[in-house]
C-alpha atoms as an extended CHARMM CRD file, in Angstrom:
* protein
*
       225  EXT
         1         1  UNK       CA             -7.1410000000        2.0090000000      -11.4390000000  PROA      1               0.0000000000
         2         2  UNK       CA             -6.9750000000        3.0080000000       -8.1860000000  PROA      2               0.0000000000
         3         3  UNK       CA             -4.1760000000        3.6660000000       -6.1500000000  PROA      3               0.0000000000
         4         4  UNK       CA             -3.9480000000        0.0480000000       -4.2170000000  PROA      4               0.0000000000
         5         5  UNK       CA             -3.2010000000        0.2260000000       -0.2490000000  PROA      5               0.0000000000
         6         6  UNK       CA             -2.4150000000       -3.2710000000        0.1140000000  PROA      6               0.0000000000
         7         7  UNK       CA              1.4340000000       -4.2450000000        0.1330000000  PROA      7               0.0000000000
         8         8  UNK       CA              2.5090000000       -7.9270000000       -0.9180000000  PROA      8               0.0000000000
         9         9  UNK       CA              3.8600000000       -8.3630000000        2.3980000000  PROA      9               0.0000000000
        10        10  UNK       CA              0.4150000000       -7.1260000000        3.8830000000  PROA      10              0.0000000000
        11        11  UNK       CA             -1.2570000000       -9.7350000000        1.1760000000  PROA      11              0.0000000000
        12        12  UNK       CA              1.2190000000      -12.6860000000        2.3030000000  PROA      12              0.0000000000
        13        13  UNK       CA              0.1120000000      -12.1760000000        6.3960000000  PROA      13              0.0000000000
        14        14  UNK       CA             -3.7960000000      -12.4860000000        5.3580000000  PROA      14              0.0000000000
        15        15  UNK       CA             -4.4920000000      -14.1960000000        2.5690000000  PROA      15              0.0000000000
        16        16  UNK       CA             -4.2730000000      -17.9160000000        4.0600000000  PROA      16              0.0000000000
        17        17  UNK       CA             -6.7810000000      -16.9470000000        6.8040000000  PROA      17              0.0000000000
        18        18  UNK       CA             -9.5910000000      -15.5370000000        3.8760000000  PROA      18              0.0000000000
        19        19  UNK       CA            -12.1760000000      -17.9000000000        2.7360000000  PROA      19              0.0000000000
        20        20  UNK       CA            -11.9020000000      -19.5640000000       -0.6360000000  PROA      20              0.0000000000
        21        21  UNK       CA             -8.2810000000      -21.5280000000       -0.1340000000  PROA      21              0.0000000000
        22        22  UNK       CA             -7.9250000000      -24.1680000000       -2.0750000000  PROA      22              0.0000000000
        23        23  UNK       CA             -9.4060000000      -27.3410000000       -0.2880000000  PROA      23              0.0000000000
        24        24  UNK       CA            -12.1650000000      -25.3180000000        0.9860000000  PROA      24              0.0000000000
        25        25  UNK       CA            -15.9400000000      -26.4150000000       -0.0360000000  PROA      25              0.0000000000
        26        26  UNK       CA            -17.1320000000      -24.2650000000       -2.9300000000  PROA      26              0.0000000000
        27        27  UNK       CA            -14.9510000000      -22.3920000000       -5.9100000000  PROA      27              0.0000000000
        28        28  UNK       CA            -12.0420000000      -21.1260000000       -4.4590000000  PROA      28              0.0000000000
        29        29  UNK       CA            -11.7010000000      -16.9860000000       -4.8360000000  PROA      29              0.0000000000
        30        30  UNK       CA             -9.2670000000      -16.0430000000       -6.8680000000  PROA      30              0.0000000000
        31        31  UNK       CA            -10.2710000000      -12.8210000000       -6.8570000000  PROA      31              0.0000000000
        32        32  UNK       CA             -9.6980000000      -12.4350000000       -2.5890000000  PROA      32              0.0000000000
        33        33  UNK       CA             -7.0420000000       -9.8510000000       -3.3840000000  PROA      33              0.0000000000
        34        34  UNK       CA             -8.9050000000       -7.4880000000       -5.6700000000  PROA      34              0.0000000000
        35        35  UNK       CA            -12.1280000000       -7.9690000000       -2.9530000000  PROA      35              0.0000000000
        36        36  UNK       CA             -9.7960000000       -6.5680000000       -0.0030000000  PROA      36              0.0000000000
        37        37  UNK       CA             -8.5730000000       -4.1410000000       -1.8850000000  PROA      37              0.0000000000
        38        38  UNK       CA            -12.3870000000       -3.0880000000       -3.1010000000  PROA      38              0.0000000000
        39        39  UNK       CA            -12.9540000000       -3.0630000000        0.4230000000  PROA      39              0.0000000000
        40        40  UNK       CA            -10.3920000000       -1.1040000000        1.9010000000  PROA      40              0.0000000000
        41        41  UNK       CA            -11.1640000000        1.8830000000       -0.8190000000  PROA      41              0.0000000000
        42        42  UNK       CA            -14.6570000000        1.9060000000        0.8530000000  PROA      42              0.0000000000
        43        43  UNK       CA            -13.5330000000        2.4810000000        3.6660000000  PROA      43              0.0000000000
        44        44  UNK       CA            -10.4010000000        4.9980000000        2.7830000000  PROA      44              0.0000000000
        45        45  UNK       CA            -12.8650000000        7.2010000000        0.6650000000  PROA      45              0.0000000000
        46        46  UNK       CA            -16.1750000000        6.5920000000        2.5760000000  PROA      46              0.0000000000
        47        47  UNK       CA            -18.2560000000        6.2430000000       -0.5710000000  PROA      47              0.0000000000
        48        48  UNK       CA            -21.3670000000        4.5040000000       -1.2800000000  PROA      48              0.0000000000
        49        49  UNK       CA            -21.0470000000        0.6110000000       -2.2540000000  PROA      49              0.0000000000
        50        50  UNK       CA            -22.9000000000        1.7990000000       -5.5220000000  PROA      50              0.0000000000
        51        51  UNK       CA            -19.7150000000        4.0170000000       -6.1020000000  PROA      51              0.0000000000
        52        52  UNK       CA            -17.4050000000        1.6050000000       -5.9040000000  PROA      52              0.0000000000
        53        53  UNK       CA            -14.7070000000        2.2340000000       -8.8890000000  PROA      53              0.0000000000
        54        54  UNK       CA            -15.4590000000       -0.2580000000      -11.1960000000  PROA      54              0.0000000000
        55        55  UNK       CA            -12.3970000000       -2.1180000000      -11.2490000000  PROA      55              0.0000000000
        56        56  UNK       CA            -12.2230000000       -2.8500000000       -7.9860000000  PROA      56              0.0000000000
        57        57  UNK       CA            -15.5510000000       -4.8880000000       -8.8250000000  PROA      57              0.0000000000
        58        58  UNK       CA            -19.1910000000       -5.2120000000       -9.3070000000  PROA      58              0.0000000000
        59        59  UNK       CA            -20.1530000000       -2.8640000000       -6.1100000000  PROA      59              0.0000000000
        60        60  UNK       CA            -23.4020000000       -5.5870000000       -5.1690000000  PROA      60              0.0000000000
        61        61  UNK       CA            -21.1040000000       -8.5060000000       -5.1470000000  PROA      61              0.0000000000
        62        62  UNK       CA            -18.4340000000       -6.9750000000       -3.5190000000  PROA      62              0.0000000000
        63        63  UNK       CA            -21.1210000000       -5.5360000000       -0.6530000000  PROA      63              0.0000000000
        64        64  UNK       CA            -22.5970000000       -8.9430000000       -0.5220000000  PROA      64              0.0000000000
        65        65  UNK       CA            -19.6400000000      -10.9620000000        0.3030000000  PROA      65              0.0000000000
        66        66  UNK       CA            -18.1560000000       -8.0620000000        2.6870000000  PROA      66              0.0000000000
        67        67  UNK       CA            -21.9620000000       -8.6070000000        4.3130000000  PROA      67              0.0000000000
        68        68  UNK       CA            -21.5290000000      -12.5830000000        4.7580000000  PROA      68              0.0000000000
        69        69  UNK       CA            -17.7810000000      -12.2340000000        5.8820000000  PROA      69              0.0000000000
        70        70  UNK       CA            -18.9790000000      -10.0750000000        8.6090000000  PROA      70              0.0000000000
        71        71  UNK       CA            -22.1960000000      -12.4620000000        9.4370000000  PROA      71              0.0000000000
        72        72  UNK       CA            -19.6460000000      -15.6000000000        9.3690000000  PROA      72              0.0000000000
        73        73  UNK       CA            -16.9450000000      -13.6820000000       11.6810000000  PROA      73              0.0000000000
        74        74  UNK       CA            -14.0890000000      -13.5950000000        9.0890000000  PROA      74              0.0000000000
        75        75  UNK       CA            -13.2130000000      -10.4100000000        9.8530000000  PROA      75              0.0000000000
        76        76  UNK       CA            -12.3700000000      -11.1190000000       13.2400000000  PROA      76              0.0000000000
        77        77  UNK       CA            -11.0850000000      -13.7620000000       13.0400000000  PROA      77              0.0000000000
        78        78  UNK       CA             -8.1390000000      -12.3980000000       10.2900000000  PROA      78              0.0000000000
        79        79  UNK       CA             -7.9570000000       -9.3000000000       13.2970000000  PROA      79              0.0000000000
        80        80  UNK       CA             -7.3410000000      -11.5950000000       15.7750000000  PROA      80              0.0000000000
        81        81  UNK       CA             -4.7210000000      -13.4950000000       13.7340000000  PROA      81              0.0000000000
        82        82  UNK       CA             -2.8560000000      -10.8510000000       12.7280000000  PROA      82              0.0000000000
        83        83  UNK       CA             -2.5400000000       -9.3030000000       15.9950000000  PROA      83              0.0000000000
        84        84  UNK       CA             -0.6600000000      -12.0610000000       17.9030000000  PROA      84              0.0000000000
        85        85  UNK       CA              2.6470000000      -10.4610000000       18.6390000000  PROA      85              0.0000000000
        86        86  UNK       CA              1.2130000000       -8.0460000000       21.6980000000  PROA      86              0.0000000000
        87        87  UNK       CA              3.0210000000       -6.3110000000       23.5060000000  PROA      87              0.0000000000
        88        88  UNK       CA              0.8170000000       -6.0710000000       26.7930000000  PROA      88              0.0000000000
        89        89  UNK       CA              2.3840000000       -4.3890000000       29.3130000000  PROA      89              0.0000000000
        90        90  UNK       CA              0.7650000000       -1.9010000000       29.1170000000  PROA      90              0.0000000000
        91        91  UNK       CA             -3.2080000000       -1.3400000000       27.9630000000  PROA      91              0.0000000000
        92        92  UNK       CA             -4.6290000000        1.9770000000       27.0920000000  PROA      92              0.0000000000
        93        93  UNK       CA             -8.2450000000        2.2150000000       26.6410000000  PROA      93              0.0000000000
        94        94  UNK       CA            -10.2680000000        5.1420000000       25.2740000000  PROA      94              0.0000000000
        95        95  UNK       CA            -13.3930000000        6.1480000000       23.1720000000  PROA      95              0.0000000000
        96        96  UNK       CA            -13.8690000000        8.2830000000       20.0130000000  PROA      96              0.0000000000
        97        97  UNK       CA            -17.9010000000        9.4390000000       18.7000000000  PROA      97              0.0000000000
        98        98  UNK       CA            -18.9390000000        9.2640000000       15.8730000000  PROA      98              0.0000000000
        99        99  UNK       CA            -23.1390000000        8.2640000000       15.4190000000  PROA      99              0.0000000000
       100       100  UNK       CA            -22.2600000000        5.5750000000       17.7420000000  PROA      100             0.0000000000
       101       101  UNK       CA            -19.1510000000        5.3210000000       20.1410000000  PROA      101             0.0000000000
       102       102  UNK       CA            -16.2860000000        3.3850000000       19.3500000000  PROA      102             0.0000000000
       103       103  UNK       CA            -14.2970000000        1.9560000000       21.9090000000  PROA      103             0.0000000000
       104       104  UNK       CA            -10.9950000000        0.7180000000       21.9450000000  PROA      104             0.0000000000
       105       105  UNK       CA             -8.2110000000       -1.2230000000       23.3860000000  PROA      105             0.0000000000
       106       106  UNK       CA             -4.4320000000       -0.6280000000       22.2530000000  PROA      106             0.0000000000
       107       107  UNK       CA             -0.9640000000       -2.4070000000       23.6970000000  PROA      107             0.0000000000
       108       108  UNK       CA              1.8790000000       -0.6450000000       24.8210000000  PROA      108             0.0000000000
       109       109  UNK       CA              3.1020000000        0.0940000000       21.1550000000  PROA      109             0.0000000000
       110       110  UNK       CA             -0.3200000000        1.4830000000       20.2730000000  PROA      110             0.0000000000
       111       111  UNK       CA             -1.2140000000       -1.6280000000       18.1920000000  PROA      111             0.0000000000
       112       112  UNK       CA             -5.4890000000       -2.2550000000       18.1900000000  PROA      112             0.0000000000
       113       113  UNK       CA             -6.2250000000       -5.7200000000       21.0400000000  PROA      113             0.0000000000
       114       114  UNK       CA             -9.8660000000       -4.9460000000       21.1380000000  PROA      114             0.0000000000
       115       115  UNK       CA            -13.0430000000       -3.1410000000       19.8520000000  PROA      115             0.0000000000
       116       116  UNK       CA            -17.1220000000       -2.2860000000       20.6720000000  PROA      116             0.0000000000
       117       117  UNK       CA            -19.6020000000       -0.6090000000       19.4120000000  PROA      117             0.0000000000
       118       118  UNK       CA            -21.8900000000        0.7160000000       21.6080000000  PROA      118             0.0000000000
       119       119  UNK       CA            -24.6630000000        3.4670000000       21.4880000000  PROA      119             0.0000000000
       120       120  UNK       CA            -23.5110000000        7.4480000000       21.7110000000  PROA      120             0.0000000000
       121       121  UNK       CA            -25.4890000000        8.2400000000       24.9660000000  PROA      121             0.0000000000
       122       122  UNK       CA            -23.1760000000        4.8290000000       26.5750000000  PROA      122             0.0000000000
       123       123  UNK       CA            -21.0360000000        6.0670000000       29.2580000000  PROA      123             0.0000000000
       124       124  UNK       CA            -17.2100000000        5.1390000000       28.2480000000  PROA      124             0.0000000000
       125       125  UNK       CA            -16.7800000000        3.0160000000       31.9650000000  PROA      125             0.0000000000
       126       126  UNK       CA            -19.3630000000        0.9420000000       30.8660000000  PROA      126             0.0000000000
       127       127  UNK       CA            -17.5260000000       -0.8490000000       28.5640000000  PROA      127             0.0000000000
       128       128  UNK       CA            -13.9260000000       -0.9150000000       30.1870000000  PROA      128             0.0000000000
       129       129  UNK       CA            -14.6200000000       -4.3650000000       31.8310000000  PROA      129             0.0000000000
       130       130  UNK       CA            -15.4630000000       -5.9120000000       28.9730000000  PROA      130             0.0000000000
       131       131  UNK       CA            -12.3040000000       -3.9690000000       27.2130000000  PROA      131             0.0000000000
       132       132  UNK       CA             -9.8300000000       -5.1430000000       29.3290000000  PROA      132             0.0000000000
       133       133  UNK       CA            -11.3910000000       -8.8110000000       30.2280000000  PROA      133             0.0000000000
       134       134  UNK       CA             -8.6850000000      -11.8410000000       29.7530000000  PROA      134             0.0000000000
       135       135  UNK       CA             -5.7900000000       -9.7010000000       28.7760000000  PROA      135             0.0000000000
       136       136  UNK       CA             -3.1180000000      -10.0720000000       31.1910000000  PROA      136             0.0000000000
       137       137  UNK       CA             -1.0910000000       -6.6960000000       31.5700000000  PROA      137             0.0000000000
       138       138  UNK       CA              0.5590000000       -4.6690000000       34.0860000000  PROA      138             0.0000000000
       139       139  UNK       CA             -1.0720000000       -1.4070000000       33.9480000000  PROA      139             0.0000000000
       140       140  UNK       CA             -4.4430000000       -0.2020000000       32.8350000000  PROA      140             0.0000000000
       141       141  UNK       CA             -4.5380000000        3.4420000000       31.3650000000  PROA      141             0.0000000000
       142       142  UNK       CA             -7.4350000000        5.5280000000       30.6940000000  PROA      142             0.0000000000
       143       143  UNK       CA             -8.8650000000        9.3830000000       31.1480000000  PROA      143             0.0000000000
       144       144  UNK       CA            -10.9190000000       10.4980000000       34.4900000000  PROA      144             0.0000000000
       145       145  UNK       CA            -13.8180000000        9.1060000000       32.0330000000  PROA      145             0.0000000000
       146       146  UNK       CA            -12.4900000000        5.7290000000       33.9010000000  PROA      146             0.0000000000
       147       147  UNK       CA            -12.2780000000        6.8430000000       37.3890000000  PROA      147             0.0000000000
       148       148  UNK       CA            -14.8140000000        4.1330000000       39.0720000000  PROA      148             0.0000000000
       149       149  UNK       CA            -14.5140000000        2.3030000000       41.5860000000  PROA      149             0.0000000000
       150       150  UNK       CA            -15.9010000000       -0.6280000000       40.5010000000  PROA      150             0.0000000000
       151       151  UNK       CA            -13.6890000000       -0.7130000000       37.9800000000  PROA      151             0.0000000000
       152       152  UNK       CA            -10.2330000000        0.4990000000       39.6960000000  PROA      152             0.0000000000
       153       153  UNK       CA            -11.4510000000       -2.3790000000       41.9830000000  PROA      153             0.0000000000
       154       154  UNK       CA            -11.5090000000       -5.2920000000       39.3650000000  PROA      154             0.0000000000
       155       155  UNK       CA             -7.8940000000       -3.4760000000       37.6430000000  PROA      155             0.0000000000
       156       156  UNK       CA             -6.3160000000       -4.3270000000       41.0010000000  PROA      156             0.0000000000
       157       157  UNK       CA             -7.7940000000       -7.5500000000       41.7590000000  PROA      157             0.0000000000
       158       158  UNK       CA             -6.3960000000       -8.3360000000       37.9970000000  PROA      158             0.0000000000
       159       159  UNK       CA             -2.5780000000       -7.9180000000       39.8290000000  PROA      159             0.0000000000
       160       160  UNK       CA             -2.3580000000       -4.5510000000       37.1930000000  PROA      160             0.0000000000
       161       161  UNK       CA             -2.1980000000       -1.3570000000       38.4020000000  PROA      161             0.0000000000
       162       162  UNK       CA             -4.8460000000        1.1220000000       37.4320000000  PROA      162             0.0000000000
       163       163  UNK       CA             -3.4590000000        4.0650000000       36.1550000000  PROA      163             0.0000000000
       164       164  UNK       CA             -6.6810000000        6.4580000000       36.1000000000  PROA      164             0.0000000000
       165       165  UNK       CA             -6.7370000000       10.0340000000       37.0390000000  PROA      165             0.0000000000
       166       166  UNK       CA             -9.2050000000       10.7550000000       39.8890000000  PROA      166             0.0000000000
       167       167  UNK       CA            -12.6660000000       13.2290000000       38.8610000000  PROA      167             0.0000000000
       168       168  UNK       CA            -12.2460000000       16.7220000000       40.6230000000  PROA      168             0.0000000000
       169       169  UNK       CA            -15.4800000000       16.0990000000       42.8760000000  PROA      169             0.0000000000
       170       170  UNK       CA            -13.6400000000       12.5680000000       44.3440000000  PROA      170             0.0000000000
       171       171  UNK       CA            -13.7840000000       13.6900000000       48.4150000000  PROA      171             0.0000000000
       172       172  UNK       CA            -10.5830000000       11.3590000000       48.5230000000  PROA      172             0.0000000000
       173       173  UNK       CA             -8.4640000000       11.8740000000       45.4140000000  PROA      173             0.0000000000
       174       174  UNK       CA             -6.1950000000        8.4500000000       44.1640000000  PROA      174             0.0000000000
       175       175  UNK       CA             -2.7870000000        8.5030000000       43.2160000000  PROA      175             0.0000000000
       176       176  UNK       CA             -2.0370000000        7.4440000000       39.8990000000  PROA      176             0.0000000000
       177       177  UNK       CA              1.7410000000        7.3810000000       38.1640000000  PROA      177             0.0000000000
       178       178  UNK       CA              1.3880000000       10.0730000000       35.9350000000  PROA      178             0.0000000000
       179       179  UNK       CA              5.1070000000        9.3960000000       34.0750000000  PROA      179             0.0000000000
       180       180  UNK       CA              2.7310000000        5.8190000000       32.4880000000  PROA      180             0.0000000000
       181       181  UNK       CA             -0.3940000000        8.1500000000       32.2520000000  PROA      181             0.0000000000
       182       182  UNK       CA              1.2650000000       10.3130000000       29.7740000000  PROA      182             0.0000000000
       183       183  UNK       CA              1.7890000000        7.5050000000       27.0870000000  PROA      183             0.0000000000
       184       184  UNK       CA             -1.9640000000        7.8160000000       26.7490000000  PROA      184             0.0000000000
       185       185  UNK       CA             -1.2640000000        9.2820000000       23.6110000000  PROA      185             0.0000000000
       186       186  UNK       CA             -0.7020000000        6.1780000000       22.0340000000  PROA      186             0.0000000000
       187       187  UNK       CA             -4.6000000000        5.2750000000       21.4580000000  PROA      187             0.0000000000
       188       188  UNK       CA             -5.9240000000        8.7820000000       20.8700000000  PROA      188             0.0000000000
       189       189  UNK       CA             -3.0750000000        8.3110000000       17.8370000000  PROA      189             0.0000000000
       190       190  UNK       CA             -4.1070000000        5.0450000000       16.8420000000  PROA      190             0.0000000000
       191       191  UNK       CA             -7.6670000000        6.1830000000       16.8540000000  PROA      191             0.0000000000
       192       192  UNK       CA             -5.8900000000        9.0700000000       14.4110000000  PROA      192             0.0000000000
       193       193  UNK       CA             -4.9120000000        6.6820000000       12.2020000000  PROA      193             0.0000000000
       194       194  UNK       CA             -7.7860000000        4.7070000000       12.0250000000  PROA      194             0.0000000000
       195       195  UNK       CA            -10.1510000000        7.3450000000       11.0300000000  PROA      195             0.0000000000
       196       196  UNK       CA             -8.0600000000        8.4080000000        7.9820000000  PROA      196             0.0000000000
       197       197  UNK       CA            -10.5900000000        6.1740000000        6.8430000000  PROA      197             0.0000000000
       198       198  UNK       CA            -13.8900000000        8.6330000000        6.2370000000  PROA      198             0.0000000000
       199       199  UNK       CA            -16.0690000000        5.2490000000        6.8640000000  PROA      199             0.0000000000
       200       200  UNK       CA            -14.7720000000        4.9140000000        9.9020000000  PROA      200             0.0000000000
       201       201  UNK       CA            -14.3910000000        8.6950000000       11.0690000000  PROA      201             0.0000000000
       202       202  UNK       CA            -18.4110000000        8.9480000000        9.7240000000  PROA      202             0.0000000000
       203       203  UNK       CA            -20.5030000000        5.6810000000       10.5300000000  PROA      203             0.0000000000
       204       204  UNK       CA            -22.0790000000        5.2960000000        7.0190000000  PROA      204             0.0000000000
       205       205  UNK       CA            -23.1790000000        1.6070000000        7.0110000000  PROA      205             0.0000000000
       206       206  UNK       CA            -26.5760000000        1.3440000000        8.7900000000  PROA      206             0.0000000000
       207       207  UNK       CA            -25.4120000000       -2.4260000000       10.5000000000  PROA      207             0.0000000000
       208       208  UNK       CA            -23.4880000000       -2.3480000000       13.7020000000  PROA      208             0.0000000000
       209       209  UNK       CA            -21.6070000000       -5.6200000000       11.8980000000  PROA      209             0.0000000000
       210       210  UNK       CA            -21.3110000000       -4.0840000000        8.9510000000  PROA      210             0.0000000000
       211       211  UNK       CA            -19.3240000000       -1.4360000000       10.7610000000  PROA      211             0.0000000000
       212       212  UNK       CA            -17.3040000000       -3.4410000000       12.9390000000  PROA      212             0.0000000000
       213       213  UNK       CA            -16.3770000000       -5.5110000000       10.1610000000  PROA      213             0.0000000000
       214       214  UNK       CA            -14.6930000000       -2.2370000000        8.6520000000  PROA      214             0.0000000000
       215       215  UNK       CA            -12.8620000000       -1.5620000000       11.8370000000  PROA      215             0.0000000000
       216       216  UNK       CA            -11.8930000000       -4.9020000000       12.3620000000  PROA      216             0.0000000000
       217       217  UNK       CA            -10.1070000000       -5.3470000000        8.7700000000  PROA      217             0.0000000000
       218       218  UNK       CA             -9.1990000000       -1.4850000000        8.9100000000  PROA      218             0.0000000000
       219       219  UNK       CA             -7.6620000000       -2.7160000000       12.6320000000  PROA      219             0.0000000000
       220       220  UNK       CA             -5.3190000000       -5.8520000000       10.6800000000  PROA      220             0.0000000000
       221       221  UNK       CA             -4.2030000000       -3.1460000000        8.0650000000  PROA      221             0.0000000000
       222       222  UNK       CA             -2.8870000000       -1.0210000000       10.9960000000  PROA      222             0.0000000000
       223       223  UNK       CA             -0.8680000000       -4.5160000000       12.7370000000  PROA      223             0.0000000000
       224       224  UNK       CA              0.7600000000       -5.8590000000        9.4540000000  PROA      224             0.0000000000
       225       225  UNK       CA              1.1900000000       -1.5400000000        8.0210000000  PROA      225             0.0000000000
């Protein structure tokens, strides 16, 4: 059997949040456990769904329901449950590559707020509005990748304080609080941690949702670890 990443204190935070509770319409999966757990070892090892060890489960099933999960929004939904104890005051936002970028939001304890997907030639400031949108917090801190004005402009109007290192060729060069900028290291760790999982590290599914589904239940791992 294989070596099981899921704790029963991890189990306990998610399992009432999974479909197939009893009550709910249709037979009630008793087998939710053994499913994340299938899962997760995807994503750990980066195999192939038809490599799935079996007895973590038939591999088609298993891809099958991971499919509809994603397609019905469980996945973030159990994400968003799990991660309701933020500490926001701070927000650190960065990118990694991999075929596509992944972009990410973390609080001031490095836990996971937010993710997208977007293509690999997608400038990282492209996304940082829609990183950072509805999440009250009292600095914003990212790279020179950051350093626009449109969005240094909506930071401030937010009441946070944008804490963004100016590009060499700015004719006026901004100020910035580089004691805060130096916890930036808290996201380029968490995105450490998340690609310990090769599935993650290497995009392997050929979905976008299939992929953010991965990062999204790889992301609740991380909050309830």
């Amino acid at each position: 059997m294989p070596r099981k990443l899921l704790r029963n204190d991890q189990w306990e935070r998610i399992k009432d949040l999974l479909p197939g509770r009893s009550g709910d319409p249709g037979t009630t999966a008793k087998d939710n456990r053994l499913f994340i757990e299938a899962v997760l070892w995807i994503g750990r090892t980066g195999s192939p769904w038809r490599d799935l060890h079996p007895e973590l489960g038939n591999w088609h099933n298993t891809y099958t329901r991971f499919s509809r999960w994603g397609k019905n929004s469980v996945w973030q939904r159990v994400i968003e449950a799990v991660s309701d104890d933020r500490d926001l005051e701070m927000l650190f936002i960065d990118s990694t590559a991999v075929r596509a970028h992944q972009h990410a939001a973390v609080d001031a304890l490095g836990n996971p707020l937010r993710l997208l997907l977007s293509g690999g030639q997608v400038a990282d400031v492209t996304q940082a509005q829609d990183l950072i949108e509805g999440l009250a917090t009292q600095a914003v801190v990212g790279d020179k990748g950051y350093d626009a004005d449109a969005l240094v402009q909506c930071i401030e109007q937010s009441g946070a304080q944008a804490v963004i290192p100016p590009r060499n060729n700015r004719i006026v060069q901004r100020t910035y609080d580089h004691p805060i900028y130096k916890d930036r290291n808290l996201v380029e760790r968490f995105f450490n941690r998340i690609e310990q999982f090769r599935r993650i590290a290497t995009r392997y599914d050929k979905l976008a949702r299939n992929d953010l589904s991965t990062l999204n239940l790889v992301c609740a791992y991380s909050w309830t670890n």
